[in-house]
C-alpha positions in Angstrom: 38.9 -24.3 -63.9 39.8 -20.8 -62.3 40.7 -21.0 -58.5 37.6 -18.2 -58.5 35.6 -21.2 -60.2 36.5 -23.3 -57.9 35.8 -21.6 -55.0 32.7 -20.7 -55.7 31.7 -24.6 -56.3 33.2 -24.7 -52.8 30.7 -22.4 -50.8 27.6 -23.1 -53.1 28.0 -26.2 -51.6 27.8 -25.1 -48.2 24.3 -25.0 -46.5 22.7 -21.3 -47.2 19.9 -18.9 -46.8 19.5 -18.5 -50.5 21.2 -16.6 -53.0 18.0 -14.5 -53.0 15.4 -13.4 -50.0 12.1 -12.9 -50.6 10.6 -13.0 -47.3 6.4 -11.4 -47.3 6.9 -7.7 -46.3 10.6 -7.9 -46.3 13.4 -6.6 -49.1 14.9 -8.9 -51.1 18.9 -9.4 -51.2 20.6 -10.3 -54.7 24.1 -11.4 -55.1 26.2 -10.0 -58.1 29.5 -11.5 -59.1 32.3 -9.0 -59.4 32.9 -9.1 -63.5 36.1 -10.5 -64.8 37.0 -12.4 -62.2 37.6 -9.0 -60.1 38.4 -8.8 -56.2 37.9 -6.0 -54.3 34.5 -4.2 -55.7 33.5 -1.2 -54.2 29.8 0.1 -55.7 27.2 3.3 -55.3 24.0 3.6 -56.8 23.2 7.1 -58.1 20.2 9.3 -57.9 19.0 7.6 -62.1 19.2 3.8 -60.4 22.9 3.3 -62.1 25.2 1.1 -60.2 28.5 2.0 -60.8 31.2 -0.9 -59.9 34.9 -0.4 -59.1 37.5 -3.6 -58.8 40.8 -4.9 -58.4 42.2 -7.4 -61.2 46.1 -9.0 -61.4 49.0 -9.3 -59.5 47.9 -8.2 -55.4 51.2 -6.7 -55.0 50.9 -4.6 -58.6 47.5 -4.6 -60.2 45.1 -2.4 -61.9 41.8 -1.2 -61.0 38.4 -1.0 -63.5 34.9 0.6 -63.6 31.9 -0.6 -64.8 28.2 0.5 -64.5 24.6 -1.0 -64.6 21.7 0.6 -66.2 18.6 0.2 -64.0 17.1 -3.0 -65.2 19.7 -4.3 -67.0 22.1 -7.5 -65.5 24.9 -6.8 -68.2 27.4 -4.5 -67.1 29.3 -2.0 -69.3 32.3 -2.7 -70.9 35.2 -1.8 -68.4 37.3 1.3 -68.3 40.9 0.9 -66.6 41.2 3.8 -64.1 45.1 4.1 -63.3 46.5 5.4 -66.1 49.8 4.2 -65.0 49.9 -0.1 -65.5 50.0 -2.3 -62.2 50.2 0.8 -59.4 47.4 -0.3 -57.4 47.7 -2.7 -54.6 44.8 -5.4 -52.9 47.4 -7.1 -50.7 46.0 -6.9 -46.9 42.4 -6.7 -48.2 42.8 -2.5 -46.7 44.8 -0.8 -49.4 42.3 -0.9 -52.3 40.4 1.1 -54.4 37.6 3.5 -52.9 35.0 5.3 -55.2 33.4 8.3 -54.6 30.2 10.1 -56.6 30.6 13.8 -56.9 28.6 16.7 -58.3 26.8 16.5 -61.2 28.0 12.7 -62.2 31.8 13.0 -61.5 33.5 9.7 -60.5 36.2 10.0 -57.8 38.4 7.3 -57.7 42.0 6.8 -54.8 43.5 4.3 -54.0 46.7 3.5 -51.9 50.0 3.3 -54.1 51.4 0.1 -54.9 55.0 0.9 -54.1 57.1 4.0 -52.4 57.8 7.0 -55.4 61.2 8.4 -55.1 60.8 12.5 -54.6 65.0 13.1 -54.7 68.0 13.2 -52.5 67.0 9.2 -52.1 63.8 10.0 -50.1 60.7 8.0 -51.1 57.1 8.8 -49.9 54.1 6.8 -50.6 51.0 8.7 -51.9 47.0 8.3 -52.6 46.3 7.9 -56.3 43.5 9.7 -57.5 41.6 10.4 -60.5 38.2 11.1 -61.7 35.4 10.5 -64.6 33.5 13.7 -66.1 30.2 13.4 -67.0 29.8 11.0 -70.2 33.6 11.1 -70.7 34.7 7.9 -72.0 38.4 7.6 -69.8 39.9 8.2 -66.9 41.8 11.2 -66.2 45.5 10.6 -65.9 46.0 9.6 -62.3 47.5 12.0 -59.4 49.6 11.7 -56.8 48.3 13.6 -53.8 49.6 13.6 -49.9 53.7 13.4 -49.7 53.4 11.8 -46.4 55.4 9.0 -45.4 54.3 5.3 -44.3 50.9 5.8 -46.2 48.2 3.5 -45.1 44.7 2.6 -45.8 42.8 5.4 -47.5 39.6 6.1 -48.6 37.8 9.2 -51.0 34.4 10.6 -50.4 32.7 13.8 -52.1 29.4 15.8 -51.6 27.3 17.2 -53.8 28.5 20.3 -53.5 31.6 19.4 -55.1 33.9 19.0 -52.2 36.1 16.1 -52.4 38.1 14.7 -49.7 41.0 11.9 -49.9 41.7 10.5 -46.2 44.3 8.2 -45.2 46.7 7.8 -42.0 50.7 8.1 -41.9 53.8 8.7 -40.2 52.9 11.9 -37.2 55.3 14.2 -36.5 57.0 11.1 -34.1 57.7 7.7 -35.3 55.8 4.9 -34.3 52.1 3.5 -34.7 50.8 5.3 -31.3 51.7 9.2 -33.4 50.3 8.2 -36.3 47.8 10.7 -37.7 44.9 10.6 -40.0 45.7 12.9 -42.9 42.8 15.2 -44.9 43.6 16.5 -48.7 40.2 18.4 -50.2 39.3 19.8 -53.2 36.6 22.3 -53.5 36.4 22.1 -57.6 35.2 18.7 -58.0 38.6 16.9 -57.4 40.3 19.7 -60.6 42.7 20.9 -57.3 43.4 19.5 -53.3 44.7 21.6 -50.9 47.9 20.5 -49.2 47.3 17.5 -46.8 46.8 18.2 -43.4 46.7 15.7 -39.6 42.9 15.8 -39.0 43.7 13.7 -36.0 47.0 12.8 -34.0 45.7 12.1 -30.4 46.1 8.3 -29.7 47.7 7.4 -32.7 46.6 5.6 -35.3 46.9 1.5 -36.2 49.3 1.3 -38.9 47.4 -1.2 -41.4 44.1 -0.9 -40.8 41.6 1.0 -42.9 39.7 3.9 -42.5 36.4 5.0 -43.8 34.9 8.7 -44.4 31.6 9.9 -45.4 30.1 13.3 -46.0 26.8 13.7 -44.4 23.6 15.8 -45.0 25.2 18.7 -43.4 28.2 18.7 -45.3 30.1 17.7 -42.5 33.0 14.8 -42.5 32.8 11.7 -40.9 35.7 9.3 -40.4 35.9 5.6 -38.4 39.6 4.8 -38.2 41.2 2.0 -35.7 43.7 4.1 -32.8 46.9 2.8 -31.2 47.0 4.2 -27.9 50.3 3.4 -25.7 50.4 0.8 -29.3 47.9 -1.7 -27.2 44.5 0.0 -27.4 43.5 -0.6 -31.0 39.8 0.7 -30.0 37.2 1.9 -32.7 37.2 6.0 -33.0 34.7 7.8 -34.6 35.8 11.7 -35.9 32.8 14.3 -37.0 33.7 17.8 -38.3 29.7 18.3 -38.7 27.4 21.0 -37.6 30.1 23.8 -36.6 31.5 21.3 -34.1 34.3 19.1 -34.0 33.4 15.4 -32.1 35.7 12.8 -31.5 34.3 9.4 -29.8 35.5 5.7 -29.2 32.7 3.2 -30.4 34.8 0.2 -29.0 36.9 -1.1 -26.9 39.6 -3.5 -28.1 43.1 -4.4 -26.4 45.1 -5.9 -29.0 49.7 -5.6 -29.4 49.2 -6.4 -32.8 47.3 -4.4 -35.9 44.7 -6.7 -36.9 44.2 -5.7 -40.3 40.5 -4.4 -40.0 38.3 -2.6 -42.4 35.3 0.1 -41.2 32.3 0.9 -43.2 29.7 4.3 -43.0 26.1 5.0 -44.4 23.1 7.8 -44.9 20.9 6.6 -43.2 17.2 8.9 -43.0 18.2 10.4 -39.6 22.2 10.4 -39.0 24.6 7.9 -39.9 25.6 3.7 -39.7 28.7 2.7 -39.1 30.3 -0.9 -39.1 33.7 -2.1 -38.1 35.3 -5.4 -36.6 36.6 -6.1 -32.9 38.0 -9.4 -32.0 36.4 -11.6 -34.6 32.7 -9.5 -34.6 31.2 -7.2 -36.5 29.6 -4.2 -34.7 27.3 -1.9 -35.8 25.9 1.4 -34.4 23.6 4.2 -34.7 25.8 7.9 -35.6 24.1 11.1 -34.8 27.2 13.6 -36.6 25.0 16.8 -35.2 24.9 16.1 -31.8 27.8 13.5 -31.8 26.3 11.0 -30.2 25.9 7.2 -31.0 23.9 4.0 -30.0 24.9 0.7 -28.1 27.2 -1.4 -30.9 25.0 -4.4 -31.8 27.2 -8.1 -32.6 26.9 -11.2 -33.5 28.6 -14.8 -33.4 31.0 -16.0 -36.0 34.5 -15.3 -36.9 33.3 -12.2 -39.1 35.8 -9.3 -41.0 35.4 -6.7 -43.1 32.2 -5.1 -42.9 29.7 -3.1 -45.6 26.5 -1.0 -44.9 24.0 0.5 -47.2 20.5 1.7 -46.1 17.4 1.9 -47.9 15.0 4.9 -48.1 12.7 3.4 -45.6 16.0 3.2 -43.7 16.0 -0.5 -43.4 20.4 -1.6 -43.1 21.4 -4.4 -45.5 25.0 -5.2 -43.4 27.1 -7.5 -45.0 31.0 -9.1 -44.3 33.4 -11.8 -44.9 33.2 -15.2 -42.9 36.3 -16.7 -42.5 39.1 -14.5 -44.2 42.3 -14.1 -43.0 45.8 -13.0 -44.5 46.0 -15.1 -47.8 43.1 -16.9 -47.3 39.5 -16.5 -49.1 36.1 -17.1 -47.4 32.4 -16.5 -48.2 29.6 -14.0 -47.6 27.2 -13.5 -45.0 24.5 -11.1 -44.4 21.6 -9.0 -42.8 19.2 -7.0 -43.2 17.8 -4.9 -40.3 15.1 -2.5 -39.1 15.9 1.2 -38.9 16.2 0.1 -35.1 18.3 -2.2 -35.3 16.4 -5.3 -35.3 16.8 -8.2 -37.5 15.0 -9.2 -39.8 16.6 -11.7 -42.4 20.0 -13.2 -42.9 21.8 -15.7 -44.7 25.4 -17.1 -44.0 27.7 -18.4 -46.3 26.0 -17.8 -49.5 28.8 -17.2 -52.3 32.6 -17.4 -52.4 35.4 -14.5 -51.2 37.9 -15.4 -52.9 42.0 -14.1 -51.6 42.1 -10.7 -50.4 38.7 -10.2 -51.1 36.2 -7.9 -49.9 32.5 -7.4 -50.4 30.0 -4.2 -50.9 26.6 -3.2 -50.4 24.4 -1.2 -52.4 20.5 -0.1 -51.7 18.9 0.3 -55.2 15.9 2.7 -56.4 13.1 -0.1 -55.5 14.4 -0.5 -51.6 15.9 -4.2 -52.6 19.5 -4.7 -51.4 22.6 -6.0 -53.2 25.7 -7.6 -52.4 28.7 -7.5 -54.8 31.4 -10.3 -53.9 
């Protein structure tokens, strides 16, 4: 038996909700094994009802990542495409340093992930880049992958792309001084559907930037980039920042508080929702969860819970209902299991279930709202 196997005899064990809500009036929630035994998933549902499924598979240190899809209706996924074209450069250690997938214009698939180990670029210098690469329409492989961003001490990126055929790659690194309280958040964008990215650039240096934690970027209805990233003011205020180029204006807000002398590894998550944006991120063993307005740069009161929670995903529904999701109980080389909730578009709860399926090491889960306002949750 598989230690996935395993695990999941574990949790199904454990008192639950259900695998599957059905409560009068409500939307249901399914739960969808990541194929092949695969860690990590990351999954968007397109304008057609196809879900379309990345994941992590080998060695954490030196793995590959795959991509699948599901045909509206169907349970059977596709058979998977390997997307780094170069064996066992991708890297799931830390649960922050994974995979990210992106839908572009016209059916491209945008795919970047964090490099598995430093490349050397001469004289004995090493930098550590983004991967990237990306799917045409119908094509039937991956495009070679690239390296983009020559910054040092790269950490936690993350890809998103518009419609419009703007793709951006986003990740923090080494500022112009050393240490975790210069660290900047670094932009690269493409304008031609990910065929060129301009040179990287710091987006934001001000308060630095903690030095393994994730970051997570959106573009909203307005075209404008979002990104929640973790600073490291005076390397003790690890607080939760929000950054919006949206509207003509430039925004930068803190969400939340957190006074930490330590990087605690945290993952944030972002959604469409009907009038502005959700965003989701961890402080001190919670999961928070607020109401974004990118225009007028504004936000909402950060709801919480109870529970030693990590690693938060959001997707919202057309009736703008919030399926939030996370992992109860990981921690550096350690596994857990899935919880979740479904909300109002104010907020307000209105189902939930703890526990329900396995997270297995270095594991992560995602959240998808599919063409028939259900919910599902990918573990």
């Amino acid at each position: 038996m598989s230690p996935r196997s395993l695990l999941t005899l574990l949790v199904c064990a454990l008192p639950a909700a259900g695998l599957v809500s059905r409560a009068p009036g409500r939307s249901s929630v399914a739960l969808i094994v990541t194929p092949n035994e695969g860690i990590q998933p990351q999954a968007v549902v397109d304008s057609r009802g196809v879900l379309h499924l990345l994941y992590f598979t080998g060695d954490p240190s030196a793995g590959d990542l795959y991509y699948v899809q599901r045909v509206q209706g169907s349970t059977a996924f596709s058979s998977p495409l390997r997307v780094n074209s170069e064996p066992h450069t991708a890297i799931a250690t830390g649960s922050v340093r994974g995979g990210h997938l992106a839908l572009g214009r016209d059916g491209w698939i945008h795919v970047a992930w964090d490099a598995a180990r430093p490349i050397e670029q001469g004289g004995g210098a090493t930098y550590t880049p983004m991967f990237y690469t990306r799917l045409a329409p119908s094509a039937r492989a991956f495009e070679p992958q690239r390296a983009v961003g020559h910054t040092v001490y790269l950490d936690g990126g993350t890809i998103t792309a518009d419609a419009a055929g703007h793709v951006y790659l986003v990740w923090h690194a080494r500022g112009a001084v050393e240490g975790e309280a210069h660290r900047a958040v670094y932009v690269a964008t493409s304008a031609d559907d990910g065929a060129h990215f301009t040179q990287a650039k710091p987006l934001v240096e001000e308060g630095g930037v903690c030095s393994c934690c994730a970051v997570a970027a959106i573009t909203d209805r307005t075209g404008g980039l979002n990104i929640l990233y973790r600073s490291a003011t005076d390397n003790v205020h690890r607080d939760a920042m929000w950054f919006s180029a949206s509207g003509g204006s430039l925004h930068r807000q803190m969400l939340d508080r957190w006074e930490l002398n330590a990087c605690p590894m945290t993952t944030f998550a972002l959604a469409q929702a009907p009038d502005g944006l959700v965003g989701a991120w961890q402080t001190e063993r919670q999961i928070f969860i607020a109401k974004l307005d990118p225009v007028g740069g504004s936000h909402s009161q950060p709801l919480s819970g109870t529970g030693v929670r990590a690693h938060p995903s959001v997707a919202i529904n057309d009736k703008g209902e919030r399926l939030i999701a996370w992992t109860d109980g990981t921690a550096w080389a350690r596994g857990g299991s899935v919880s979740w909730e479904v909300q109002t578009a104010a907020g307000m709860r209105e189902d939930g279930a703890e526990h329900v399926a396995p997270v297995p090491v270095w594991g992560l889960v995602t959240v998808v709202a599919l063409r028939d306002g259900s919910f599902a949750v990918v573990h």
